[in-house]
ZADO-30522 format. One record per residue (C-alpha): residue in three letters; x, y negated, z. Coordinates in steps of 0.5 Angstrom, whole numbers, plus 500, padded with zeros to 3 digits. Each point is the difference from the previous one (the first is absolute). Layout:
BEGIN
alaXYZ/...
//
This chain:
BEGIN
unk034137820/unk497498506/unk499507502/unk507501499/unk502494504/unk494502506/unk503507500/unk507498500/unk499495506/unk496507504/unk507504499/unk505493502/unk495499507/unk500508502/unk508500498/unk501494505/unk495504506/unk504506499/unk507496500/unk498495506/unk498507504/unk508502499/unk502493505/unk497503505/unk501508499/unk507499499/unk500497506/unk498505503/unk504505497/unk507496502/unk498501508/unk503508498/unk503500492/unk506495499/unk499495494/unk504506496/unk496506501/unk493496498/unk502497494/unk503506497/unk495505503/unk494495498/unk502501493/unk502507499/unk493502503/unk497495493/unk505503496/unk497507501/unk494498499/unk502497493/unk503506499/unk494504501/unk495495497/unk505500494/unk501507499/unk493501499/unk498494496/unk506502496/unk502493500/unk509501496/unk505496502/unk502493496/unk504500495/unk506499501/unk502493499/unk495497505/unk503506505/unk505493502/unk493495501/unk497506505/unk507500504/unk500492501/unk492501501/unk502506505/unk505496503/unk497493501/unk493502501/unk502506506/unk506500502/unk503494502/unk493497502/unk499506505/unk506499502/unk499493501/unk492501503/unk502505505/unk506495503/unk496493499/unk495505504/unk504502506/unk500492502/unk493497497/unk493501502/unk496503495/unk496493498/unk506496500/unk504506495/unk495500496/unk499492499/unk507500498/unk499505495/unk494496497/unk506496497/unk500506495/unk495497495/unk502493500/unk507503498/unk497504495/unk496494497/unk507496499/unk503506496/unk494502496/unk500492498/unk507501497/unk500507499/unk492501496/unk500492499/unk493502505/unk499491501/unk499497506/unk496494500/unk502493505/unk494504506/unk504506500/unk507497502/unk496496505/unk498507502/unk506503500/unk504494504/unk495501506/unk501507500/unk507499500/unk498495506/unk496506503/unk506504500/unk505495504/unk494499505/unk503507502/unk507500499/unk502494504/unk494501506/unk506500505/unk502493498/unk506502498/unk502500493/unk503507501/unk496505497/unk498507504/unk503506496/unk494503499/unk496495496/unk507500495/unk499508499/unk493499499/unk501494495/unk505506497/unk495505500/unk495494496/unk505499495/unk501508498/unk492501499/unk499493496/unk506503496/unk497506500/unk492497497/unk504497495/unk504507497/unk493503501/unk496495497/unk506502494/unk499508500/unk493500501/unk499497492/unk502507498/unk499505506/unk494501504/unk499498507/unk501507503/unk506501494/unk504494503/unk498501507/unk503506501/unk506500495/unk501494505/unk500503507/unk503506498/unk507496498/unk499496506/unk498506505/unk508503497/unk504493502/unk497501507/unk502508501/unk505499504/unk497498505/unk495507500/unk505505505/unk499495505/unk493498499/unk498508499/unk502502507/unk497494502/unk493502497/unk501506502/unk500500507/unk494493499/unk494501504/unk493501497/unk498492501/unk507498495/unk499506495/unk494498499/unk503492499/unk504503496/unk496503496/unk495494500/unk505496497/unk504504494/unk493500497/unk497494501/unk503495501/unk505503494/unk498505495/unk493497501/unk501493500/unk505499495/unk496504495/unk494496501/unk505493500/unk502503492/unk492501498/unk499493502/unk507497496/unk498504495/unk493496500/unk502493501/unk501495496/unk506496504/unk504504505/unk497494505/unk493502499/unk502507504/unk506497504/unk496495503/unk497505505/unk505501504/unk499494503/unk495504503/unk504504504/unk501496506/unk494500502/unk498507499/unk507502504/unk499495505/unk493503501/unk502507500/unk506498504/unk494498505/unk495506500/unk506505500/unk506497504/unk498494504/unk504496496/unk497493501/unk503495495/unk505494502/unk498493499/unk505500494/unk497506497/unk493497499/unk503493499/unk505503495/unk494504497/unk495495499/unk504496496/unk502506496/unk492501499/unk500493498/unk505501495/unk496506497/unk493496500/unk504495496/unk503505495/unk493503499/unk498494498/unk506498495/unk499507496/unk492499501/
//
């Protein structure tokens, strides 16, 4: 059990490495490909590569009524978080988008508590409140009470990958990871097709530097990434001891933002991410 719990903790903190890499890379992709055109093309490259890998694992297909649940999954996990992520992206750093997104897990804890009846105890409450706390740090870093538009499409794109962690967490209890993966990303890459003419003449006239960004992306931070989060899911004991590790996320993005962009991170972030890590320390705590 312990060995499990190891691996599924290694599989949870590569998922997060490779999704922090994705903040800064889609910045990169958006000074040439509009928002559109990276979430679709991102994901039609991952969709080919489950193709494949699909073909010769000989994985099927799901029957037929789960073929709704993968659509929901599709939708939540793919489509409508690209769509937000890439619009949260065009106004937000990449260290101040990824500590909003790390609202995810806290999200996920409060669904997971009344969907799975997973308990939080007094300490994890207290950890979520300063988490929140860190949030709004952030949004109202202007002195206004009025909310930049960026932080709300990148609390929407939280919002549709918590949900997706939950449906997950459901599908995985009768397909395996690379199954309900790929079964997910396939229904997501169809609602996202309509953005492919547009995006294929963009990719087609790319430069070397943003084929090779588009690749990273599409099997990286996507298909790899969420294959590795499926194992880890599928390994937990309670959804909150993998969704946990997306609080690291902003420190990893912040770093990489750094090294690759010159990003230097505002004072709101690192105070805002600071309290978010106390929160995290706290919550840890609570589950020990």
């Amino acid at each position: 059990m312990q060995k499990k719990k190891k691996h599924a903790q290694i599989y949870a903190f590569v998922t997060v490495l490779l999704w922090a890499s994705a903040f800064v890379f889609t910045k990169i992709a958006l000074t040439y490909y509009t928002a559109e055109a990276i979430g679709v093309l991102r994901y039609v490259i991952a969709s080919l590569l489950f193709i494949s890998i699909g073909i010769f694992k000989k994985i099927g297909f799901p029957e037929k009524r789960d073929i709704p649940k993968f659509l929901i999954a599709g939708i939540l996990g793919f489509t409508l978080y690209m769509i937000t992520f890439n619009q949260a992206s065009k106004s937000l750093t990449a260290a101040t988008g990824s500590v909003v997104i790390a609202s995810a897990p806290i999200l996920t804890a409060l669904s997971a508590r009344i969907i799975f009846k997973e308990k939080i105890r007094l300490l994890g409450w207290i950890a979520i409140i300063v988490e929140f706390s860190g949030i709004l740090v952030l949004t109202l870093s202007n002195g206004s009470i009025s909310v930049n538009a960026g932080i709300l499409w990148m609390f929407g794109a939280a919002i549709c990958i918590s949900s997706y962690n939950l449906l997950q967490r459901s599908l995985l209890k009768k397909y395996s990871p690379l199954q309900s993966t790929a079964y997910s990303i396939l229904a997501g890459t169809l609602f996202l097709l309509w953005y492919l003419p547009d995006a294929a003449v963009q990719f087609g006239n790319a430069p070397l530097q943003q084929l090779l960004v588009m690749g990273f992306m599409g099997i990286l931070p996507s298909a790899l990434a969420y294959m590795l989060w499926a194992k880890a899911l599928t390994m937990a004991q309670k959804t909150s001891d993998v969704t946990n590790y997306m609080f690291v996320t902003p420190l990893l993005a912040a770093l990489m933002g750094f090294l690759i962009m010159g990003e230097v991170p505002t004072l709101a972030t690192c105070v805002g991410g600071f309290m978010i890590f106390v929160g995290l320390l706290l919550f840890k705590k609570s589950n020990a």
